[in-house]
mmJSON file of the N, C-alpha and C atoms, coordinates in Angstrom:
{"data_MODEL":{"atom_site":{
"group_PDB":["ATOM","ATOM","ATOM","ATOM","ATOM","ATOM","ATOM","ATOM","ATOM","ATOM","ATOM","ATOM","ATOM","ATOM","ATOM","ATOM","ATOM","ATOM","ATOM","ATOM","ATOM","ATOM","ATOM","ATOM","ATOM","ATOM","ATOM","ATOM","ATOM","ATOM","ATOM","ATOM","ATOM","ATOM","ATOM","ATOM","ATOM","ATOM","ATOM","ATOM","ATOM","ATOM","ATOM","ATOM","ATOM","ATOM","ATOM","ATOM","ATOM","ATOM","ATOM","ATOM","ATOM","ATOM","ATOM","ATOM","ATOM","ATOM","ATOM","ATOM","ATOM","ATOM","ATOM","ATOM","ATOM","ATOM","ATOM","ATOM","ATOM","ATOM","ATOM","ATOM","ATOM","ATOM","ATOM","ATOM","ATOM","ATOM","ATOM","ATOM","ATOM","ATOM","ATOM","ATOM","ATOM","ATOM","ATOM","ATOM","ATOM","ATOM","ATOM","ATOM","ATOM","ATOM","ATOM","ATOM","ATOM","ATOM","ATOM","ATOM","ATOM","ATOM","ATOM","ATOM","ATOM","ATOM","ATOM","ATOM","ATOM","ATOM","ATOM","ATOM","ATOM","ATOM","ATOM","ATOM","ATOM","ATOM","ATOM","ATOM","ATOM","ATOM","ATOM","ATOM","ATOM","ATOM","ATOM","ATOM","ATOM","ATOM","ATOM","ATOM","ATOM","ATOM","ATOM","ATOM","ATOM","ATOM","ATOM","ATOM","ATOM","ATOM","ATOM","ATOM","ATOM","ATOM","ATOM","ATOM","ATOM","ATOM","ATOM","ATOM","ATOM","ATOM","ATOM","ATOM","ATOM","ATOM","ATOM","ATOM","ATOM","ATOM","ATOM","ATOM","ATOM","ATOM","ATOM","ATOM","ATOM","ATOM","ATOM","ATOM","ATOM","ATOM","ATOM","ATOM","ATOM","ATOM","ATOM","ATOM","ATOM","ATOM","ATOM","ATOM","ATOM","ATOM","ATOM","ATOM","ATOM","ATOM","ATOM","ATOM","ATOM","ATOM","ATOM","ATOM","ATOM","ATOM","ATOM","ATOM","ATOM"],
"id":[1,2,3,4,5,6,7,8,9,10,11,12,13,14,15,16,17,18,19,20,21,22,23,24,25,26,27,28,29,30,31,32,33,34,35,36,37,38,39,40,41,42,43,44,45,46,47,48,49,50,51,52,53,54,55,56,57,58,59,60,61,62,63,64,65,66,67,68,69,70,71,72,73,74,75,76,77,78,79,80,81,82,83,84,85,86,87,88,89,90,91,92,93,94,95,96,97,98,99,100,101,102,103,104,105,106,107,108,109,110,111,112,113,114,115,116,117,118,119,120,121,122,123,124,125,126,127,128,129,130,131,132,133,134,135,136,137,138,139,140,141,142,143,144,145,146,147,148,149,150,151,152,153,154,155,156,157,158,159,160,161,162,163,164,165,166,167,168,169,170,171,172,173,174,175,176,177,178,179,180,181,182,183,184,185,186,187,188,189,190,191,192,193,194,195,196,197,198,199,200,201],
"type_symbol":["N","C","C","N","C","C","N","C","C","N","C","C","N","C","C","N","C","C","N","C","C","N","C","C","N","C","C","N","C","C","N","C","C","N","C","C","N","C","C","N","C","C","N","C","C","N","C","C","N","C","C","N","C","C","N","C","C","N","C","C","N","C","C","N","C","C","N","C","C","N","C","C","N","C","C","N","C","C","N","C","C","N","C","C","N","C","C","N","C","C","N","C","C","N","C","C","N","C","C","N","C","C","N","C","C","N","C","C","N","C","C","N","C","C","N","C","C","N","C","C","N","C","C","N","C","C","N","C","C","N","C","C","N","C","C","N","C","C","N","C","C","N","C","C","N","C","C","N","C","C","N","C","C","N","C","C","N","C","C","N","C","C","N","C","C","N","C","C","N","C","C","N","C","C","N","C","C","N","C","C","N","C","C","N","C","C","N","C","C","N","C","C","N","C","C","N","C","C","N","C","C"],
"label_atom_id":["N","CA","C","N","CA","C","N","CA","C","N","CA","C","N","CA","C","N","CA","C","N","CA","C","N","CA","C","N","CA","C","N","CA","C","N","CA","C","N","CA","C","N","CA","C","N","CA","C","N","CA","C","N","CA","C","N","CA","C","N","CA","C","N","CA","C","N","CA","C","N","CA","C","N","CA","C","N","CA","C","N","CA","C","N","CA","C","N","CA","C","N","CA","C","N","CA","C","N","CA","C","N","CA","C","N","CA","C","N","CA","C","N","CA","C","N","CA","C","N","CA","C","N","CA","C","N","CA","C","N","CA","C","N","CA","C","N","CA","C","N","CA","C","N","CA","C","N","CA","C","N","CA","C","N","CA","C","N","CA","C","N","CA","C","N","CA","C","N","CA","C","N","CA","C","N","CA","C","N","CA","C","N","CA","C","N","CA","C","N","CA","C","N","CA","C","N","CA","C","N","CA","C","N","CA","C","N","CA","C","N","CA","C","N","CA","C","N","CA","C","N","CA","C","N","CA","C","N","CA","C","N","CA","C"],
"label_alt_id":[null,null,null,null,null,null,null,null,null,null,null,null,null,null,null,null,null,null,null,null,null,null,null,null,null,null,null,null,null,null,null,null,null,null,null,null,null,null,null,null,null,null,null,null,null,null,null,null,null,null,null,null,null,null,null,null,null,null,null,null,null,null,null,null,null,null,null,null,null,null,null,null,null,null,null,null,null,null,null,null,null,null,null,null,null,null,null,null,null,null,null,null,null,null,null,null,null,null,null,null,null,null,null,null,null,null,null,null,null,null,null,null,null,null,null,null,null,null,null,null,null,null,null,null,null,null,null,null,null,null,null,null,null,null,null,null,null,null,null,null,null,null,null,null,null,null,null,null,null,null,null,null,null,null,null,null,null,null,null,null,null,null,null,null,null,null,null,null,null,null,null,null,null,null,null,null,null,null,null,null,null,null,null,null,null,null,null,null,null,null,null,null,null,null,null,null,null,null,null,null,null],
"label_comp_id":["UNK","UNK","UNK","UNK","UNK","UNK","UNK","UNK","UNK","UNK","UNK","UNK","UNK","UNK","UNK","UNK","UNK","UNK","UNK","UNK","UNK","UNK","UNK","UNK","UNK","UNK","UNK","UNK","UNK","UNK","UNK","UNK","UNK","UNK","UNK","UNK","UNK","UNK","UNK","UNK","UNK","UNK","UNK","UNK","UNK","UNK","UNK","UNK","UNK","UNK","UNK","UNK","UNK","UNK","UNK","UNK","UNK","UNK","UNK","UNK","UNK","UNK","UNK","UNK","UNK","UNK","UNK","UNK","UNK","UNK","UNK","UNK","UNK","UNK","UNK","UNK","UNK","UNK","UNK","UNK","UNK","UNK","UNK","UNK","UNK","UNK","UNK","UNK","UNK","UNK","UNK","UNK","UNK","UNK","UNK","UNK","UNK","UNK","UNK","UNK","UNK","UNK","UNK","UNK","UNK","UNK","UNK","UNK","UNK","UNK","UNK","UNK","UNK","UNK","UNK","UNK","UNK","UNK","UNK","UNK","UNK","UNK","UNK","UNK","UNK","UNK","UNK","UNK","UNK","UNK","UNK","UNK","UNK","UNK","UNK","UNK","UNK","UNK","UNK","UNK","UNK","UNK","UNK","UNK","UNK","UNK","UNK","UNK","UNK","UNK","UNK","UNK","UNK","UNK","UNK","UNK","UNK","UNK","UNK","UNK","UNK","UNK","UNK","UNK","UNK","UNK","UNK","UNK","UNK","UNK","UNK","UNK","UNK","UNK","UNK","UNK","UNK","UNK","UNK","UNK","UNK","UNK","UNK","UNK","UNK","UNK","UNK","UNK","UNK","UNK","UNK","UNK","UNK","UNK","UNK","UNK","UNK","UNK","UNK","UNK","UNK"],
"label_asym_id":["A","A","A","A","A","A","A","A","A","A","A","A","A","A","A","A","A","A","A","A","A","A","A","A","A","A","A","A","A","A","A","A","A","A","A","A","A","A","A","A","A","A","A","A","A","A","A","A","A","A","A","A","A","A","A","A","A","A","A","A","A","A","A","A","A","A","A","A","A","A","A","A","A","A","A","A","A","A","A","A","A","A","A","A","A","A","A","A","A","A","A","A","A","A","A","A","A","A","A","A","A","A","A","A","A","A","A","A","A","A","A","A","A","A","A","A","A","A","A","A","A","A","A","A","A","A","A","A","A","A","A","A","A","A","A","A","A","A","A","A","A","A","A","A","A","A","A","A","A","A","A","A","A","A","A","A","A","A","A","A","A","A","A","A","A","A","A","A","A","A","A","A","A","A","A","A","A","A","A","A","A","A","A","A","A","A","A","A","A","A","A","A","A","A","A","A","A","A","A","A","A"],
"label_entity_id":["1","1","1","1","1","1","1","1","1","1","1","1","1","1","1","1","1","1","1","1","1","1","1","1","1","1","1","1","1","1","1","1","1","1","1","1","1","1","1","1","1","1","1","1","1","1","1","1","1","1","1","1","1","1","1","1","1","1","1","1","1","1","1","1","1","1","1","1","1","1","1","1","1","1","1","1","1","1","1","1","1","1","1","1","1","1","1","1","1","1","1","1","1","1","1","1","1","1","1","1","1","1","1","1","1","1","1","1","1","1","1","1","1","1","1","1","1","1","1","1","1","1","1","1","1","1","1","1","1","1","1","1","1","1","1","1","1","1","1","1","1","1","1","1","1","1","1","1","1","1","1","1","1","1","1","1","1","1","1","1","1","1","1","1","1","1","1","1","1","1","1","1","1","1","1","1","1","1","1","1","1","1","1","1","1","1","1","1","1","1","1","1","1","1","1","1","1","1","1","1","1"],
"label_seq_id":[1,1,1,2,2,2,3,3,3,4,4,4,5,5,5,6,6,6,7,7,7,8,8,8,9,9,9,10,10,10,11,11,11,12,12,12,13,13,13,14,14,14,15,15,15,16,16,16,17,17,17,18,18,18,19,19,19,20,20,20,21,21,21,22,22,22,23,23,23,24,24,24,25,25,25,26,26,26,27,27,27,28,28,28,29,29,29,30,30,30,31,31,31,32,32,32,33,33,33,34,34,34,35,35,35,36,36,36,37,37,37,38,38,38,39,39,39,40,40,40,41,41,41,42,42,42,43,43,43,44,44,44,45,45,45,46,46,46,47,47,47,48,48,48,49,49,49,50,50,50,51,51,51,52,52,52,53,53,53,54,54,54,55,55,55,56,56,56,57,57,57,58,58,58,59,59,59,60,60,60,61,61,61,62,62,62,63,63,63,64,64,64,65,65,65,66,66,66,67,67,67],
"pdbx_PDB_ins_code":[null,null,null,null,null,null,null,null,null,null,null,null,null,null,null,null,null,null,null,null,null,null,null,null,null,null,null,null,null,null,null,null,null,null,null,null,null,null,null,null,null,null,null,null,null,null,null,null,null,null,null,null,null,null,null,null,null,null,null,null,null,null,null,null,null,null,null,null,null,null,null,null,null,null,null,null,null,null,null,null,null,null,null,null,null,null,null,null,null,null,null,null,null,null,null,null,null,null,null,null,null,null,null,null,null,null,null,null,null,null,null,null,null,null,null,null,null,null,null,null,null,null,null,null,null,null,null,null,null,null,null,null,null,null,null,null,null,null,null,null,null,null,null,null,null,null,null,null,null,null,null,null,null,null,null,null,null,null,null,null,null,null,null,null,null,null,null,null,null,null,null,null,null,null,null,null,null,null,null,null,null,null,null,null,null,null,null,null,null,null,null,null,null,null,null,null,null,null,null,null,null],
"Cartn_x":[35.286,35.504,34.492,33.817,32.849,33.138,33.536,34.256,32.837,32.458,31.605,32.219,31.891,32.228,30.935,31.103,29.9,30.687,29.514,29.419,29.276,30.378,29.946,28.813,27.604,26.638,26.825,27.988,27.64,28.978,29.548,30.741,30.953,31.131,31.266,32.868,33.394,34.992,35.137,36.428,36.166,37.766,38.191,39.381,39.152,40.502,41.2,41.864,41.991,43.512,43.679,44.531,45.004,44.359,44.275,43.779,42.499,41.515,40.703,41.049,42.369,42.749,43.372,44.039,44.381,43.095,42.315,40.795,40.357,40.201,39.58,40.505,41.624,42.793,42.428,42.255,42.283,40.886,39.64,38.315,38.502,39.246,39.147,40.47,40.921,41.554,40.481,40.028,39.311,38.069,37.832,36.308,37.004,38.05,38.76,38.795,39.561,39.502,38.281,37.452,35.605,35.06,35.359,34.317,35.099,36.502,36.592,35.846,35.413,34.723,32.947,32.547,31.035,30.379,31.575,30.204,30.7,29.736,29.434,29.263,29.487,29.173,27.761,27.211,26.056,26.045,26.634,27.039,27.677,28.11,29.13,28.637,29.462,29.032,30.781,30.716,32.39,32.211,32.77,33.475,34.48,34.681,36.084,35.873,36.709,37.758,38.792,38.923,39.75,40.432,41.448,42.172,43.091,43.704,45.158,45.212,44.451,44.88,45.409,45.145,45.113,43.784,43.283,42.385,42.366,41.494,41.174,39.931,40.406,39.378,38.544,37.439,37.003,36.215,35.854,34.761,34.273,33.231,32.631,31.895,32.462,32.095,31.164,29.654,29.19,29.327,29.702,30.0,28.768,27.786,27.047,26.711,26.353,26.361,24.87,23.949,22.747,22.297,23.001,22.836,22.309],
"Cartn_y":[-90.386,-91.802,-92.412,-93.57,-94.456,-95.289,-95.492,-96.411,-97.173,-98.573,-99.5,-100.497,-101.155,-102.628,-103.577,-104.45,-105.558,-106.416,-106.917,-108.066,-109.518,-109.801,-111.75,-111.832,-112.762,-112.983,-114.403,-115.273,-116.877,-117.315,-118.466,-119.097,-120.054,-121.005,-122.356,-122.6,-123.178,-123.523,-125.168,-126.22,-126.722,-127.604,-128.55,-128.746,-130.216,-130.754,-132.275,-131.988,-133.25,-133.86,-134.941,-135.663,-137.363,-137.324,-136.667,-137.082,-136.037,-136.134,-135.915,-134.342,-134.364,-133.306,-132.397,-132.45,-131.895,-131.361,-131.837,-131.759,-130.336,-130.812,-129.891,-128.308,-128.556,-127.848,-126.501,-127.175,-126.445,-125.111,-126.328,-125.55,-124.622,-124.761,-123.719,-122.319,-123.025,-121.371,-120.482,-121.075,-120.152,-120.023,-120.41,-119.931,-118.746,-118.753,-117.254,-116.243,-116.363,-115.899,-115.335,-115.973,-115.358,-114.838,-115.172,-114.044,-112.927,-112.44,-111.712,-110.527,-111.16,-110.587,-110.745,-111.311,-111.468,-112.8,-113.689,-114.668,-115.666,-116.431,-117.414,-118.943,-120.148,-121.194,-121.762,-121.954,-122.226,-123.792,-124.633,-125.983,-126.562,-127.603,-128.74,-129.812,-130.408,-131.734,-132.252,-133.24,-134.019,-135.58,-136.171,-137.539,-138.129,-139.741,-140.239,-141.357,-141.19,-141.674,-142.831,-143.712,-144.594,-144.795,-144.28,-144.135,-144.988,-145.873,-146.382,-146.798,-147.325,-147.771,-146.394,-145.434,-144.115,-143.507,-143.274,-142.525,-141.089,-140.499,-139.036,-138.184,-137.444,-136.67,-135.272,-135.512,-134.079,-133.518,-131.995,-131.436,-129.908,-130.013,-128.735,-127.897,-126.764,-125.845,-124.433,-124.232,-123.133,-122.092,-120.928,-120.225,-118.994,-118.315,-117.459,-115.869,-114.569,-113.624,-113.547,-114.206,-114.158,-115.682,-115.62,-116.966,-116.929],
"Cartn_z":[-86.992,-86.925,-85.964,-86.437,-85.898,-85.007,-83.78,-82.94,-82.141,-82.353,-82.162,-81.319,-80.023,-79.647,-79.436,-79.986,-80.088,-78.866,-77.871,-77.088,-77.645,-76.98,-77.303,-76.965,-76.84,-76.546,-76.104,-76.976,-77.286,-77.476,-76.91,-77.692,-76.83,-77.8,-77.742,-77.992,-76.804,-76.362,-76.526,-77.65,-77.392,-76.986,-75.565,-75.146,-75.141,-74.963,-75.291,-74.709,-74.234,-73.194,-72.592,-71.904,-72.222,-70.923,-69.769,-68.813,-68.249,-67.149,-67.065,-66.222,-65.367,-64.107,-65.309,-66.264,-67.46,-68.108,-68.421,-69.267,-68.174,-66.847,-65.879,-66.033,-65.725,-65.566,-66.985,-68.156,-69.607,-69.102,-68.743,-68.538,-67.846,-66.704,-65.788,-65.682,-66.324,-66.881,-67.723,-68.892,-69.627,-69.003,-67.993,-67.426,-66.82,-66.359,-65.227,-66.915,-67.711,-68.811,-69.407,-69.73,-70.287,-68.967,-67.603,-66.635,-66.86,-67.454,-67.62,-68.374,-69.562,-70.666,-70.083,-69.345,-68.762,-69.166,-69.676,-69.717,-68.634,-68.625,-67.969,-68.48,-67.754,-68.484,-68.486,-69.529,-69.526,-69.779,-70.226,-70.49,-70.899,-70.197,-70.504,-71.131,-72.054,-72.707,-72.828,-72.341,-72.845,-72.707,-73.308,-74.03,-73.676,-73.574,-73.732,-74.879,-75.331,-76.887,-76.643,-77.032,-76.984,-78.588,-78.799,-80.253,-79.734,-80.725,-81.135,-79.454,-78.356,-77.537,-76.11,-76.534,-75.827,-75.037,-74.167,-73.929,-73.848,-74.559,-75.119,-74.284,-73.646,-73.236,-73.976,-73.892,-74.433,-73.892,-74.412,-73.807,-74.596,-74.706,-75.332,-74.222,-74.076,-73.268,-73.593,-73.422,-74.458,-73.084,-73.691,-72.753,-73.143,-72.153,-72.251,-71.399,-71.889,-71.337,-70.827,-70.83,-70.013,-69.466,-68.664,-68.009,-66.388],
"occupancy":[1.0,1.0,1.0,1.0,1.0,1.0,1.0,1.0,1.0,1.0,1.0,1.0,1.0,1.0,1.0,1.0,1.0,1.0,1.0,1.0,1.0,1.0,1.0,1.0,1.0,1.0,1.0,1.0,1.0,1.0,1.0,1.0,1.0,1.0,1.0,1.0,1.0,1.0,1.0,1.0,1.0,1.0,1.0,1.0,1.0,1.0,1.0,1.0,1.0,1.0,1.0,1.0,1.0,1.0,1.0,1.0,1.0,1.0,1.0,1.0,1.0,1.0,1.0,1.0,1.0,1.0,1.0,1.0,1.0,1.0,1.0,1.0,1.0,1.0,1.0,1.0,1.0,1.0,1.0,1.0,1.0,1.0,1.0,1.0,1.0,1.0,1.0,1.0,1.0,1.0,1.0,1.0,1.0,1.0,1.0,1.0,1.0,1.0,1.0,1.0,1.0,1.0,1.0,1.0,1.0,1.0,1.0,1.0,1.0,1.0,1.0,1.0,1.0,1.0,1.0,1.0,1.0,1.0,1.0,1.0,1.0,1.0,1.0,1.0,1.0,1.0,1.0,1.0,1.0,1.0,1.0,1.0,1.0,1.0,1.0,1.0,1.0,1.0,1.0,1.0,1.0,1.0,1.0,1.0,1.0,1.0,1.0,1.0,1.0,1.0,1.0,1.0,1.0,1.0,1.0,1.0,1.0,1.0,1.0,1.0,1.0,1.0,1.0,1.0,1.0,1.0,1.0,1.0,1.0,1.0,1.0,1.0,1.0,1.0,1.0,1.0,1.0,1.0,1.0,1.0,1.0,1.0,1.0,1.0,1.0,1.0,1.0,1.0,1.0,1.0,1.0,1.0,1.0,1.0,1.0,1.0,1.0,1.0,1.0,1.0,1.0],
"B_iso_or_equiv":[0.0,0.0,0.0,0.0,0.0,0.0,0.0,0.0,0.0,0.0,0.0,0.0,0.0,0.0,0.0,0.0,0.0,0.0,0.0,0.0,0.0,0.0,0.0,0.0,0.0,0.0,0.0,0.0,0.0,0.0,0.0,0.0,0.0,0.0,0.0,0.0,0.0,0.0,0.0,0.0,0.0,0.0,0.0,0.0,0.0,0.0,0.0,0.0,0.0,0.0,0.0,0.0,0.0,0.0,0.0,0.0,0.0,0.0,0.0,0.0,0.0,0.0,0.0,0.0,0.0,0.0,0.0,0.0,0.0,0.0,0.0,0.0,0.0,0.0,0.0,0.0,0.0,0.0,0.0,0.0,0.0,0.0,0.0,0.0,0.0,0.0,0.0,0.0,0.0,0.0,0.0,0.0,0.0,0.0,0.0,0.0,0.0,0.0,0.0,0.0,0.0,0.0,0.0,0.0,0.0,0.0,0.0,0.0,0.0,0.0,0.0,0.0,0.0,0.0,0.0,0.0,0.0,0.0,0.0,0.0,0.0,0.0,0.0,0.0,0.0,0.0,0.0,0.0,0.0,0.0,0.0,0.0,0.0,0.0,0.0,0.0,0.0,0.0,0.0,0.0,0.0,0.0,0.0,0.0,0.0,0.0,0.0,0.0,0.0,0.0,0.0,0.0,0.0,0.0,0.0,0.0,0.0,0.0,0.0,0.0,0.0,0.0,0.0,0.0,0.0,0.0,0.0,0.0,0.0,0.0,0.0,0.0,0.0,0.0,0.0,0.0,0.0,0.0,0.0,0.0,0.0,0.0,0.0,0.0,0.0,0.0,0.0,0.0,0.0,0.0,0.0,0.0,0.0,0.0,0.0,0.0,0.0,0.0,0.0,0.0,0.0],
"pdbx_formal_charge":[null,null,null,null,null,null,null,null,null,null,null,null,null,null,null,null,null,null,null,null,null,null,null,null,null,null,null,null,null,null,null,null,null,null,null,null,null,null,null,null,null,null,null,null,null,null,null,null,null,null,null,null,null,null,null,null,null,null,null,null,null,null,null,null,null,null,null,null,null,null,null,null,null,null,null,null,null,null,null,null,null,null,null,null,null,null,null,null,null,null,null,null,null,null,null,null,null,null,null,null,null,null,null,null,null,null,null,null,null,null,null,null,null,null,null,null,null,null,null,null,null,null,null,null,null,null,null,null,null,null,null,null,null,null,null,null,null,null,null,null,null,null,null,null,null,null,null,null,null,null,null,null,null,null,null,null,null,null,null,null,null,null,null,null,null,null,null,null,null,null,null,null,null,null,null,null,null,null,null,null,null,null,null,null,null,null,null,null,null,null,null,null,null,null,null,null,null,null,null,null,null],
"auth_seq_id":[1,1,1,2,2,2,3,3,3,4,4,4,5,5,5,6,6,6,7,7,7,8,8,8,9,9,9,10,10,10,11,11,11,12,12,12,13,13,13,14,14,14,15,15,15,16,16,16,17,17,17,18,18,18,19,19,19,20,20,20,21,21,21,22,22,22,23,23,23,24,24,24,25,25,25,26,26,26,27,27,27,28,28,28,29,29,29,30,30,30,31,31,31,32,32,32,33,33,33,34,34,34,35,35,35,36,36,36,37,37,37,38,38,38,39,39,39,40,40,40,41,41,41,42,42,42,43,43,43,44,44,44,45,45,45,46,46,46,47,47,47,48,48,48,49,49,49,50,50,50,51,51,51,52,52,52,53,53,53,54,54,54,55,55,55,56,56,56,57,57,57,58,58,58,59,59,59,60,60,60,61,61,61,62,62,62,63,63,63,64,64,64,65,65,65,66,66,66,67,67,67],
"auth_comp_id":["UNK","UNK","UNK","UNK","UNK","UNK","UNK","UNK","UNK","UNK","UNK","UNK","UNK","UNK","UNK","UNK","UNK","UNK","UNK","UNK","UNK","UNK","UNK","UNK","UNK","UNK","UNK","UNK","UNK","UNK","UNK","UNK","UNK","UNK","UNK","UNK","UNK","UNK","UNK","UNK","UNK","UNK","UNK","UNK","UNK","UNK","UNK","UNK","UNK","UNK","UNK","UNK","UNK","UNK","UNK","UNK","UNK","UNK","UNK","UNK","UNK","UNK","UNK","UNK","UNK","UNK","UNK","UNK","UNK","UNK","UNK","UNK","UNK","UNK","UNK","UNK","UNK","UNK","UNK","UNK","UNK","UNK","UNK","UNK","UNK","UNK","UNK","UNK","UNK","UNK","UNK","UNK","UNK","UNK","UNK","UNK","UNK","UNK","UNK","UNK","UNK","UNK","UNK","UNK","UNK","UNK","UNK","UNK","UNK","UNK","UNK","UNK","UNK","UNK","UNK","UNK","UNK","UNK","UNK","UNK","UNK","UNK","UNK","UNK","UNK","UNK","UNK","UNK","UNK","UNK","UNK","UNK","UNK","UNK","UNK","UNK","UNK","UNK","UNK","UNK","UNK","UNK","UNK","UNK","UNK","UNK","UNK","UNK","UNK","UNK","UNK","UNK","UNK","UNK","UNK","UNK","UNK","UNK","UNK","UNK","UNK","UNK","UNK","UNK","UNK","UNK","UNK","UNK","UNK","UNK","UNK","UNK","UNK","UNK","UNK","UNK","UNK","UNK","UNK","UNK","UNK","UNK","UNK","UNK","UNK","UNK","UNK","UNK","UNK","UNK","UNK","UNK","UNK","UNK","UNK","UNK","UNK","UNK","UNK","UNK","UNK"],
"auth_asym_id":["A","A","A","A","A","A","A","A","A","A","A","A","A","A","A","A","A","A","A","A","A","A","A","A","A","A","A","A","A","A","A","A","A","A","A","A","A","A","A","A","A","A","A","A","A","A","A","A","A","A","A","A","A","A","A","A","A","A","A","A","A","A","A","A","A","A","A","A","A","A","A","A","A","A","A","A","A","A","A","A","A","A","A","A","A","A","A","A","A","A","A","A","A","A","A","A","A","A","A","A","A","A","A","A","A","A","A","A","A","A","A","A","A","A","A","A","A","A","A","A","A","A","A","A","A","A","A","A","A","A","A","A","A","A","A","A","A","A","A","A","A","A","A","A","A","A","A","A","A","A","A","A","A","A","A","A","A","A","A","A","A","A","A","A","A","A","A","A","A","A","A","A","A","A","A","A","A","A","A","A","A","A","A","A","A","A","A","A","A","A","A","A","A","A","A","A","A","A","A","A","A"],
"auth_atom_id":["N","CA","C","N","CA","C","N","CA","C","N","CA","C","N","CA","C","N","CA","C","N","CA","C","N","CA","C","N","CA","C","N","CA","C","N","CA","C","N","CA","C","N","CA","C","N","CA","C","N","CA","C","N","CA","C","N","CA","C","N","CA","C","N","CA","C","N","CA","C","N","CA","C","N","CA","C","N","CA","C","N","CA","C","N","CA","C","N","CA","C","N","CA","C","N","CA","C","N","CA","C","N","CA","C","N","CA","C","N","CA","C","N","CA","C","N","CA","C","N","CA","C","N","CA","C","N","CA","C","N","CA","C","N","CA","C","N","CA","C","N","CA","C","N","CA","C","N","CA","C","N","CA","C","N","CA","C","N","CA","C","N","CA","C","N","CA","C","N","CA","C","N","CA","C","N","CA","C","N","CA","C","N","CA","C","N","CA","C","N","CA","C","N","CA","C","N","CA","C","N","CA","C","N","CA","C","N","CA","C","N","CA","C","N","CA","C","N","CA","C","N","CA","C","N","CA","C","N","CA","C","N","CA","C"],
"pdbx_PDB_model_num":[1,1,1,1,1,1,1,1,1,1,1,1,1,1,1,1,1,1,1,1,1,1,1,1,1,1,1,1,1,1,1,1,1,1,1,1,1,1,1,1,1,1,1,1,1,1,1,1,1,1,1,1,1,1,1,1,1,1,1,1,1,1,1,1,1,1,1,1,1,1,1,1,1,1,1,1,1,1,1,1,1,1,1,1,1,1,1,1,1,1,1,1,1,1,1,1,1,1,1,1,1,1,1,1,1,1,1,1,1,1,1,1,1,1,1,1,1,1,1,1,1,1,1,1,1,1,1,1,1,1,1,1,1,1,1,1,1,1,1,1,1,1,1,1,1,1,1,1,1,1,1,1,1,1,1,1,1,1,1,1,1,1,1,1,1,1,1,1,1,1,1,1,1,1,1,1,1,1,1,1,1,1,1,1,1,1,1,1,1,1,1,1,1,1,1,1,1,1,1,1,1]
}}}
């Protein structure tokens, strides 16, 4: 039997939430989460949204193993 594990190299995380300490709160669990596995954040990009009178937070997080 052939037993193989491939490395992430790359992944792009992406979180919402009504407020910004919530927004932060989401990121930073899964950054404790992926240094588990070796990566690192390589960049942030996030947004606010105004729907139906609500404000929407977002954020795309690319997460990388040679950073």
């Amino acid at each position: 039997m052939n037993f193989q594990l491939d490395l992430i190299k790359d992944k792009v995380e992406f979180f919402e939430a009504a407020s910004l300490q919530d927004l932060e709160k989401k990121i930073n669990v899964q950054i404790e989460n992926n240094q588990a596995i070796m990566l690192r954040v390589r960049s942030v990009s996030h947004q606010m949204t105004a729907v139906d009178g609500r404000i929407i937070y977002s954020a795309a997080v690319h997460f990388s193993a040679d950073v």
